[in-house]
N, C-alpha and C positions, 0 to 999 in steps of 0.2 A: 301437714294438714293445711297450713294457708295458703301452699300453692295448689292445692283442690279448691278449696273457696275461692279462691281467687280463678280457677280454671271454671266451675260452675258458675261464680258472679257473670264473666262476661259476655258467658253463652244467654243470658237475657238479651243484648243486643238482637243477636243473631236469630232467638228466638222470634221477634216479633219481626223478621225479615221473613219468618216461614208461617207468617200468620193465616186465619184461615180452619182449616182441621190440623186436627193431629197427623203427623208423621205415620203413613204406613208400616205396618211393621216388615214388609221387603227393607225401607228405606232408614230402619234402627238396626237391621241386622249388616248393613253396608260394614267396609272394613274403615275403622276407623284409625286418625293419627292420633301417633305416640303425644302428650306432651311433658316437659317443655319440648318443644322444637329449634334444634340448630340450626341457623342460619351463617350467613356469611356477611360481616358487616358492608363489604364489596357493591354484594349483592341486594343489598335493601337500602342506603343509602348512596346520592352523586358523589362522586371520586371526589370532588372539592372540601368534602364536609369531613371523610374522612382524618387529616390530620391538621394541624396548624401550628403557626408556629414553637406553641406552648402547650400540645394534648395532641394526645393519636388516638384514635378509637380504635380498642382488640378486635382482630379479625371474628373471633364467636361472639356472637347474639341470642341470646335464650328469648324466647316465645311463648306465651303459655297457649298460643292460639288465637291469641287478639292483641296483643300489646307487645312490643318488643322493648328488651331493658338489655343498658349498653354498657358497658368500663369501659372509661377512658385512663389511659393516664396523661397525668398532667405535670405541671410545673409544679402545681401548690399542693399536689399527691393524687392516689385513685380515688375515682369520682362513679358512682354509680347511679344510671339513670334512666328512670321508668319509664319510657313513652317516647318515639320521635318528637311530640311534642314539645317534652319539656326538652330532649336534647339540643332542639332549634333554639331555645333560649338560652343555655349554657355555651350553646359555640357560640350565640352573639357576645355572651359574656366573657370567653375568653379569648376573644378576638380583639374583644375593645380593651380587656387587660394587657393584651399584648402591644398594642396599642398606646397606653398609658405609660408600660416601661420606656416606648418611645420618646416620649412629650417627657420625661423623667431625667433622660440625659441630655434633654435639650440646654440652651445657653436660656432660653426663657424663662423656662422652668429653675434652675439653680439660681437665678440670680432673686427670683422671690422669692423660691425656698431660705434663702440667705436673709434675708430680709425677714421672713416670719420664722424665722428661728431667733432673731432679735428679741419677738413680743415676749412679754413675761409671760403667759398663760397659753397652754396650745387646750382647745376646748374640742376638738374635730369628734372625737371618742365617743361611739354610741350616740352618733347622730338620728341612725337609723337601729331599731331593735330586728332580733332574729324572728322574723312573724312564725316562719314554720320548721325552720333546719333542714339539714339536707337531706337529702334521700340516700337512704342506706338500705332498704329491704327490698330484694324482689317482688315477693306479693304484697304489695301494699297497698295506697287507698282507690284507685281505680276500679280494681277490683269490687275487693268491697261494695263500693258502691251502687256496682249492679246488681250486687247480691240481693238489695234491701230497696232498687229505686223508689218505692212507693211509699217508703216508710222514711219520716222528717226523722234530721238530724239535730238535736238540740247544740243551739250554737253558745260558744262562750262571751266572753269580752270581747267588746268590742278593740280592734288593735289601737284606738284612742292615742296617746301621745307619740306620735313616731318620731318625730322629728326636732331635733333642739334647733331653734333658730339663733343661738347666739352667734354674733359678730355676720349673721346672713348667711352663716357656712349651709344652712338647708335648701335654699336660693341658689346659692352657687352649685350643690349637690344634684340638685334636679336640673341646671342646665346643662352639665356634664352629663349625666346621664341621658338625655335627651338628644343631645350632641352624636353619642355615639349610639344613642337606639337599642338602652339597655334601661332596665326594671333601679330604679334609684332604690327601691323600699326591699330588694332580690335577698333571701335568706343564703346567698353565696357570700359564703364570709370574706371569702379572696378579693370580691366586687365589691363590698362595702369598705373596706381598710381601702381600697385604691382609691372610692371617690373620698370618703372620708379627709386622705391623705389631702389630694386635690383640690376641695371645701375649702380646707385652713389654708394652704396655700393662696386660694385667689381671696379669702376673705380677709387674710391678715399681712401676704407679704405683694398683693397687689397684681395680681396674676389674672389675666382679663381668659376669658373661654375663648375670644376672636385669638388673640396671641398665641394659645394653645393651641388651638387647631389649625392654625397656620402652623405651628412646629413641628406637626406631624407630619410626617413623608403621606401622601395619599389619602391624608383625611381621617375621618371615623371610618370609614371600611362600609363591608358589603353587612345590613342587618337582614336577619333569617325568622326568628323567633313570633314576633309582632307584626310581620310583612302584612300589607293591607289594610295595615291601622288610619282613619283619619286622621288629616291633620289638625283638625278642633281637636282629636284626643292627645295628640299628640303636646298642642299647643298647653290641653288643661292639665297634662300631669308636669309642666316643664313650669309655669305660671302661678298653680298655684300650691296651696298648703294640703294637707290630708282633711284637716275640718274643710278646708272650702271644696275640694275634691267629692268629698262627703253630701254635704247639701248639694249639690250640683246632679248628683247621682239620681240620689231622693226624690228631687224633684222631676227629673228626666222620667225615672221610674214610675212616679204617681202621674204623671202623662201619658203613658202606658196601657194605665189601668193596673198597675200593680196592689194591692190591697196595703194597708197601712203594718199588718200583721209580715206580707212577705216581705217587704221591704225592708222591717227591721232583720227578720231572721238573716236575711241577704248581707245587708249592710255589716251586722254584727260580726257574722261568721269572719274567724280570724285565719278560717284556711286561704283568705284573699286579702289580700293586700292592696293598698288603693290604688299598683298601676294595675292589677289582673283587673279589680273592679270596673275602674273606667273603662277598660278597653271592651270589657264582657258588654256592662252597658251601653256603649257608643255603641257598638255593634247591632244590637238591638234596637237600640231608639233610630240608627239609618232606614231601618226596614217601615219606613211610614206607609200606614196603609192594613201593616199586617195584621190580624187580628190575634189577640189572646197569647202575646207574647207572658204574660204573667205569665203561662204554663211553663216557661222556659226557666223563670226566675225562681219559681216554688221548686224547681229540680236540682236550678244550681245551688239554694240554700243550703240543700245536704253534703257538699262536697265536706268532706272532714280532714284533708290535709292539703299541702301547697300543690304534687302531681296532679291531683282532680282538678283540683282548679284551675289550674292550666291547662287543661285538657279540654274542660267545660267553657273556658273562654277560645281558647282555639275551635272549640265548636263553631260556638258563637259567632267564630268571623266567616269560617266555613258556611255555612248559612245565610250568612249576612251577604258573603259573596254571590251565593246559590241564587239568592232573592233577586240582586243587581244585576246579574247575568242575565236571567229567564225572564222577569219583570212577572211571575207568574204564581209565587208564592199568596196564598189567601190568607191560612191561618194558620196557626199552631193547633194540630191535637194531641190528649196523652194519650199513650199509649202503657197503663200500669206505671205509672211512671214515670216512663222515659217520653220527652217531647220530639214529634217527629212533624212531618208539614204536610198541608194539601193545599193544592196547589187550583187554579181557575177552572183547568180541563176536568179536576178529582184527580188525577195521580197522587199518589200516599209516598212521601219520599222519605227514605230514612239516609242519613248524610253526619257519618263518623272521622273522626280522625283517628281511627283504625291503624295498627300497623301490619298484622296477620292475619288470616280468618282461617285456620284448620276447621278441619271435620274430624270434632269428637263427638264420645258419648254425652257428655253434658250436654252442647250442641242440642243434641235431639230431644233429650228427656226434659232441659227447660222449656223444649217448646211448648210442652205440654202446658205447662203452667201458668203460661202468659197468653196461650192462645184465645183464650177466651175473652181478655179483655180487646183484644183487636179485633176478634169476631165480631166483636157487637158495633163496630164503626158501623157507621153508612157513610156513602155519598163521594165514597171513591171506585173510580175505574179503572186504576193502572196501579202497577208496584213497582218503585227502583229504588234499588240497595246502592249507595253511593260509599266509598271507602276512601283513604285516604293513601292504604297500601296494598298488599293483593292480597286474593282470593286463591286458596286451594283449591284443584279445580273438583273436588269431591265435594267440598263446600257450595262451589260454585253451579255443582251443576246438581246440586237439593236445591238452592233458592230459585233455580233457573225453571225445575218441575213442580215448581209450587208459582210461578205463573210472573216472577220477580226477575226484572232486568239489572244486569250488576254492573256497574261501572268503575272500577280501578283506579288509582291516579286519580282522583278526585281533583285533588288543589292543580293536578297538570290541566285538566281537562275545563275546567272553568276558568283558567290564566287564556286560554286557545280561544273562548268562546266570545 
């Protein structure tokens, strides 16, 4: 059952890519794909990403039509994981883990580990809390999400005390992680015990970040996950604290035009963490000029676990990128929900970080559902479907006879531009 919801949630996307009328009925009786759908992890990911030192990803890839979810196995066991998205953040994290075993057998490293194993009190422990656990379920909140875009999700606790600053181990935690271009506050529990470890070490047995990274053969490595991030964001989650990360937000936000209402539910919601936060936000406040980015913000409010939110911030930079490239972004409008752009000339863009797009039945029968709200736009002239992975081309060529230009390779095609 929830990989039906999950298969009908994400056909909303695709739906308001067939905006306009409803689908002919020539164009529902089409043959449609099975899902899930098998792929080749080969074939949907670069041969680099494939394995590392510490984790291989399984040759099969299940699809439910829009989202690919991956097994890895790894060092610290199998890992399963919903989204290219969030995979790009996992391999950076177990890249920099492998990494860290490096810096572990160093002469640098033992010799202040030796030394902070002197102190009487090791305090590293639960420096940082689990905001959202790992992902374990194929259909999970992605999904979901599109099932309901129009409808708010009440948010809980705020994730309010993250960080213990005793002996500066939180300080030291957020420069390592910055270092090597990983998520400090990351619900990877293998990631936290490393910098954790890390923390104590330079906090109490005198272990500098510059000495550490010099110990490493080749540095932190290649980062994938955050690619494109600024360096103010970069600079603010390595500098400061979660409350000052916080205010900084906020305010960036009510600069915006965000309403005092979205900014709490945004801020509160504990499917984000305060590096997805910053980086979703920076992303947004680079786009000066644009108008009615709240619409963006009231959407991400509802994300309800850590996949979404990672998903929704990779939007975010997706976009962000889109804006800087073209110079041509005007506004944000909804679309039921979902935020999509227009642009100076009117082109209506929609720009996913997508990893499949079958043609199924859901497919068509949401379109039904949604098309009205997009019908009633004005003041666009053009349509492009922007993706992040490919297009079936049964898929491809419905959006194509409903008057929508597709573009594939998203993130290739705007690195070129």
């Amino acid at each position: 059952m929830s990989n039906n919801l999950r298969s009908i949630a994400l056909c909303t996307i695709m739906a308001l890519a067939l905006c306009g009328s409803v689908f002919a009925s020539a164009a529902l009786s089409q043959e449609f794909q099975k899902t899930p759908v098998v792929l080749k992890a080969s074939d949907v990911l670069p041969a680099d990403l494939l394995q590392g030192p510490d984790y291989a990803v399984r040759a099969t890839v299940m699809s439910d039509g829009f989202i690919n979810t991956y097994d890895l196995d790894t060092y610290y066991g199998p890992l399963k994981v919903e989204s290219t998205a969030l995979l790009l953040k996992r391999i950076d994290e177990l890249r920099a883990l492998a990494r860290i075993e490096q810096l572990k057998k160093s002469d640098v490293y033992m010799s202040a580990f030796r030394q902070a194993a002197r102190a009487p009190v090791r305090t590293a422990e639960g420096l940082v809390q689990d905001p959202a656990g790992t992902v374990s379920d194929v259909a999970s909140g992605i999904g979901r999400f599109f099932t309901n875009v129009s409808t708010a999700v009440s948010s809980g606790a705020s994730g309010g005390n993250l960080l213990n600053s005793a002996l500066g181990q939180a300080a030291y935690k957020r420069q390592y992680a910055a270092e090597f271009g990983i998520d400090p506050y990351t619900s990877y529990e293998p990631v936290q015990k490393a910098l954790n470890d890390l923390a104590w070490t330079a906090a109490v047995g005198g272990l500098t970040v510059k000495a550490s990274m010099m110990a490493i053969p080749g540095g932190a490595g290649l980062v994938l996950g955050a690619a494109g991030s600024a360096d103010s964001a970069t600079a603010l989650l390595r500098d400061r604290t979660p409350a000052e990360i916080a205010a900084i937000n906020q305010s960036s936000l009510a600069g915006m035009g965000v309403s005092d209402a979205s900014i709490r539910a945004f801020m509160e919601n504990p499917s984000y963490d305060p590096y997805e936060q910053a980086l979703l936000v920076s992303a947004l406040a680079e786009m000066t000029g644009v108008k009615d980015r709240a619409i963006f913000i009231d959407a991400a409010a509802a994300a309800f676990e850590e996949p979404l939110a990672v998903f929704l911030r990779v939007r975010a930079q997706l976009i962000n990128l889109y804006s800087s490239k073209t110079h041509s972004v005007q506004r944000f409008v909804d679309a039921d929900g979902v935020p999509l752009l227009l642009t100076d000339s009117g082109k209506l863009i929609a720009i996913f970080p997508l990893d499949y797009i079958a043609w199924t039945p859901n497919f068509a029968r949401k379109a039904q559902t949604v098309a009205a709200a997009v019908k009633q736009m004005r003041g666009f002239s053009g349509k492009e479907f922007w993706v992040t992975g490919k297009v079936d081309p049964a898929a491809r060529k419905a959006l194509e006879a409903k008057g929508w230009k597709v573009q594939e390779l998203a993130r290739e095609k705007l690195a070129r531009m």
